[in-house]
N, C-alpha and C positions, 0 to 999 in steps of 0.2 A: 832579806828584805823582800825580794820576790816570792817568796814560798807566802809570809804574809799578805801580800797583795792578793795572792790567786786565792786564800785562805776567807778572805773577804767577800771577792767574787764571788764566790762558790755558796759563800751563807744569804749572799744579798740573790743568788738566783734562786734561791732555795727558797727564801721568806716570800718570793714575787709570786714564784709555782703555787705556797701555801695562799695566799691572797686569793690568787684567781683562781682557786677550788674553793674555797671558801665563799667565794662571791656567787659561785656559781649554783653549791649545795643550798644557800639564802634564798638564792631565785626560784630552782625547783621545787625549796618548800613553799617559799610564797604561792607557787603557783598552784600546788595541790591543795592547799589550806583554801583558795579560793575556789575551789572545782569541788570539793569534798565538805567543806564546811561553813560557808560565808551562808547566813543566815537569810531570811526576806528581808530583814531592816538594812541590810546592805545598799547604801547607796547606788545609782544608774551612774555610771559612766557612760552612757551611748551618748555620742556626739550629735547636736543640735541638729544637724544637718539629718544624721538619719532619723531621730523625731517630727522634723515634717515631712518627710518623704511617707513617713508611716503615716500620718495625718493627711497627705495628699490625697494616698492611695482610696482613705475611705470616703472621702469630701463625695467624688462623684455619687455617690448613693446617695447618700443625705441629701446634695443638690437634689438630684432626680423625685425623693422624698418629698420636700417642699414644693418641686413645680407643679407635680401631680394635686399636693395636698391646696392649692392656691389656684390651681386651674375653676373655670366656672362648669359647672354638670350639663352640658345641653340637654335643652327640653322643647319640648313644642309650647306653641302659641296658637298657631291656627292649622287646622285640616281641613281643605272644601276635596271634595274627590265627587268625579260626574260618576253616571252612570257606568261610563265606557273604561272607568279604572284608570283614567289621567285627570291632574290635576293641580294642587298647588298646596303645599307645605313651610311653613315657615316656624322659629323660633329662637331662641338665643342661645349662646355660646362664650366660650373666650375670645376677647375681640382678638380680631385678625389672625385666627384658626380655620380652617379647613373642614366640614362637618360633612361628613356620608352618613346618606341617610340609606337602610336596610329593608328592603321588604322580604322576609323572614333571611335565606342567605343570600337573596341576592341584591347586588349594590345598585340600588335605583335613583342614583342622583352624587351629586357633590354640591357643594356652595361655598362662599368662604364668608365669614363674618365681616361686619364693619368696625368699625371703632368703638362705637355703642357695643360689641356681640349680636345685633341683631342677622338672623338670613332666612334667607328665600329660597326656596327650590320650587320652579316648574316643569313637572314630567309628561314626556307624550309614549313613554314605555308602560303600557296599561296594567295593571291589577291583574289577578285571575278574577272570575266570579267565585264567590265566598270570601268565608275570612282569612285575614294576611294579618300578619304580624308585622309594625313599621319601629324600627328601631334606630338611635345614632350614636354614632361614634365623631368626636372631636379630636382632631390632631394639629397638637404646633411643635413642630421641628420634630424631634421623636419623641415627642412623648404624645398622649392618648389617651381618651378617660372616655367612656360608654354612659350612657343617658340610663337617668335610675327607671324612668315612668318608658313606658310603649304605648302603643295607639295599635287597636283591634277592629280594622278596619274591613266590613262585609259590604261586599260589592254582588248584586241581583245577579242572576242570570239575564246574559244580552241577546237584545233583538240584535242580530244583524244588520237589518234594515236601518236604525236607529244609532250606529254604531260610534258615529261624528257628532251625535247631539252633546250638549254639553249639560242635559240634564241632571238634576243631585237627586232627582225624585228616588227615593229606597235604598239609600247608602246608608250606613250608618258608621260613626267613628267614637271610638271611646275610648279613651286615656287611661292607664290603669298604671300601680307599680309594678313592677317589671318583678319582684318577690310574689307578686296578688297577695299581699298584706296590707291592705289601705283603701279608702275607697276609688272610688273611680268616677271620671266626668266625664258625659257627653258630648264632642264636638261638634259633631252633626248628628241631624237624626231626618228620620223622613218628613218628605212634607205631606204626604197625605196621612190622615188623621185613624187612626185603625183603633186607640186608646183610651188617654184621657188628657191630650192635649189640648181640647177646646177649652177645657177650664179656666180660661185668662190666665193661662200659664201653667197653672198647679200643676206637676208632672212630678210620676213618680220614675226616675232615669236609671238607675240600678240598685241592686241591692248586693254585700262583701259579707263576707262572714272571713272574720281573723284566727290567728291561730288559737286565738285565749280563747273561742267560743263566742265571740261580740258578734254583732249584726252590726252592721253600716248601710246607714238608707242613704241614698244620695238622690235630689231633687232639684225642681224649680217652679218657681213661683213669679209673681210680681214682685217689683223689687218692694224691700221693707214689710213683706206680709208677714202676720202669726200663720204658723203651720202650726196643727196638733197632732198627734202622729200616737195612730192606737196600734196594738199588733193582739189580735182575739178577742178586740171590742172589750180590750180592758187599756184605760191610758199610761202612755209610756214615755210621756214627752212634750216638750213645745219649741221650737226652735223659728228664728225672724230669719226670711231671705236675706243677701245680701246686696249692692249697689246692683248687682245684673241680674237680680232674681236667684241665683245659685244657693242652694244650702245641702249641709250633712248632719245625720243624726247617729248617735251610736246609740243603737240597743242593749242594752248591759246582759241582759237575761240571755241564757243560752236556754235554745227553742229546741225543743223536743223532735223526734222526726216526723215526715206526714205533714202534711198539707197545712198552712195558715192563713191566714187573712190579713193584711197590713191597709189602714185606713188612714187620707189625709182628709181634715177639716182645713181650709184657708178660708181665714175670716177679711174681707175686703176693706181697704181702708173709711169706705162710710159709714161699716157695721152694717149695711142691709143686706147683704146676700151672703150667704156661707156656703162654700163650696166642697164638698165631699165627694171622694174619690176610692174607690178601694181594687185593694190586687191581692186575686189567690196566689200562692207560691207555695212551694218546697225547698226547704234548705239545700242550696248547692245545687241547684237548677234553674235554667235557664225559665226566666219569666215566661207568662205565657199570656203575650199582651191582649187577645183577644178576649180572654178572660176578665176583664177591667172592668167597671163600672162607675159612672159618674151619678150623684144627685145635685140636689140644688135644695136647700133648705130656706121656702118662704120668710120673711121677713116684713114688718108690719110696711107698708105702704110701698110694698113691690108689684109688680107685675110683670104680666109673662113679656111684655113690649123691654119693660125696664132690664128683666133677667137676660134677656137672647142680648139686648147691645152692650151690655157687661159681660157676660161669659165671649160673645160670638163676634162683639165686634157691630152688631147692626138688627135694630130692633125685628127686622122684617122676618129675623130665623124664626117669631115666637110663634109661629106655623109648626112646625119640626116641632119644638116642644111639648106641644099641644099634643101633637098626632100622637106620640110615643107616652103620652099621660091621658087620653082619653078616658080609661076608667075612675079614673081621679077627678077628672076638672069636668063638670059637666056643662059650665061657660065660661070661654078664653077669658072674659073680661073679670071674672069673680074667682079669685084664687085665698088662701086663708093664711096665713102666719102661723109658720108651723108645718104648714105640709111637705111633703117630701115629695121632688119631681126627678125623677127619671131625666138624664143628659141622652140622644142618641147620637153617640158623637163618630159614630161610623158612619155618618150621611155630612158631613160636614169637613171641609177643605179650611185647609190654614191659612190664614190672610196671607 
């Protein structure tokens, strides 16, 4: 009976050995089958928890992504700069950001925005004499985004004597994009009249040339004027100021090299006077304002009293006039419709 019993034992430890080899052989092929063969359409087993860990991980980028991409570009709005290379700077931002502003590397200012994004900066850290590059940068918390447009600001050579005045006479500022692919605006410009600013506005402010070969004229006038805009005294255009007088033209024609001529006719809103302006240039050179010329194109019941307080502001210029068209008019009082007068608008001061 006992030989039996042990006979049992011995088959039942036996079948337990064969089990758990068996169970074991099962697991290590499962295991290689998965390592060597389980295909892409195999199901993810990774646990939820490490799926958003991996989703955490990339969130901060994306975040970072969207606040840059929702941030406002700061730009300017206004530039006055004196003589002496201090002055006063303002424009908008992301509200309640941080904005330095750059004159070429060096940090000439901070301000912070309002609610609106509007800021101000006043600097008493001067300019050099010449041109300066002004640039900004916007920052909230860490993030940061650079202003697309720059302002090209040439500041005279200084009297010393003069150094505290707060004179703007001979600055000049101009806004451009910061690629110089686009046109460019004016902010300031001199008050003494060297061009063809007497023309009741009519101003030709700059000229771009794009990468495709365009011309961009950039101008101003009275506000709502027809501008006609010829380039070789062949027409190329008409374009209407805007509420502030501001307007741009693009030139389609790509201009050969060597010298041009680019002419503005502004026709005034009572149709009596037409005012014509013209400027030598060279492509990709800096204008050469002394070069300018203004006319004044008679019109039937003008005269010279009528022409000077429409161009000048006040009849009494029509002396000036006069002197610089003597061979033309041989009585102030009898002028003809149709004649063509010479503007001397280098003796003449901006209201």
């Amino acid at each position: 009976m006992s030989d039996y019993l042990n006979h049992q034992q011995i088959k039942q430890s036996s079948g337990l050995k064969f089990s758990m080899s068996l169970l074991a052989l099962v697991a290590i092929s499962a295991l290689v089958w998965v390592i060597f063969f389980a295909d892409d359409g195999t199901q993810s087993t990774i646990p939820e928890s490490a799926k958003n860990a991996a989703v955490s991980e990339v969130s901060p980028a994306t975040d970072l992504d969207n606040t840059i991409n929702s941030m406002a570009v700061p730009s300017f709005d206004v530039v006055r700069i004196s003589r002496n290379g201090t002055g006063v700077i303002a424009g908008r931002a992301e509200p309640n950001s941080d904005v330095i502003v750059y004159a070429r590397d060096r940090q000439l200012g901070t301000a912070i925005t309002d609610r609106n994004g509007e800021w101000v900066l006043l600097f008493d850290d001067p300019l050099p004499s010449g041109p300066t590059e002004i640039s900004l940068v916007a920052k909230q918390g860490d993030f940061e985004i650079t202003s697309s447009d720059i302002v090209i600001v040439s500041v005279p050579e200084r009297n010393e004597e003069r150094f505290n005045s707060d004179d703007t006479d001979g600055v000049v500022a101009i806004l451009s994009p910061r690629t110089g692919n686009g046109p460019s605006k004016v902010l300031q410009k001199p008050q003494n009249i060297n061009m063809i600013d007497a023309a009741n506005g009519l101003t030709l402010n700059a000229l771009d040339y794009t990468d495709n070969g365009k011309t961009v004229v950039n101008g101003s006038a009275i506000a709502a004027a027809n501008v006609r805009i010829y380039l070789d005294n062949q027409f190329v255009g008409e374009i209407v100021s805007g509420d502030e007088g501001n307007w741009t033209f693009e030139i389609e024609k790509s201009l050969a090299a060597g010298e041009h001529i680019i002419r503005l006719d502004q026709i005034l809103d009572d149709g009596n006077v037409e005012v014509r302006i013209s400027q030598p240039f060279t492509p990709f050179v800096a204008l050469d304002r002394d070069q300018a010329t203004g006319d004044v194109i008679v019109k039937p019941g003008n005269s010279l009293w009528h022409i000077a307080r429409k161009l000048y502001g006040s009849g009494y210029h029509y002396t000036v006039i006069f002197g610089a068209n003597r061979e033309s008019i041989v009585d102030p009082n009898l002028i003809f419709p149709g004649q063509e007068l010479s503007l001397p608008l280098e003796k003449l001061q901006m209201n």
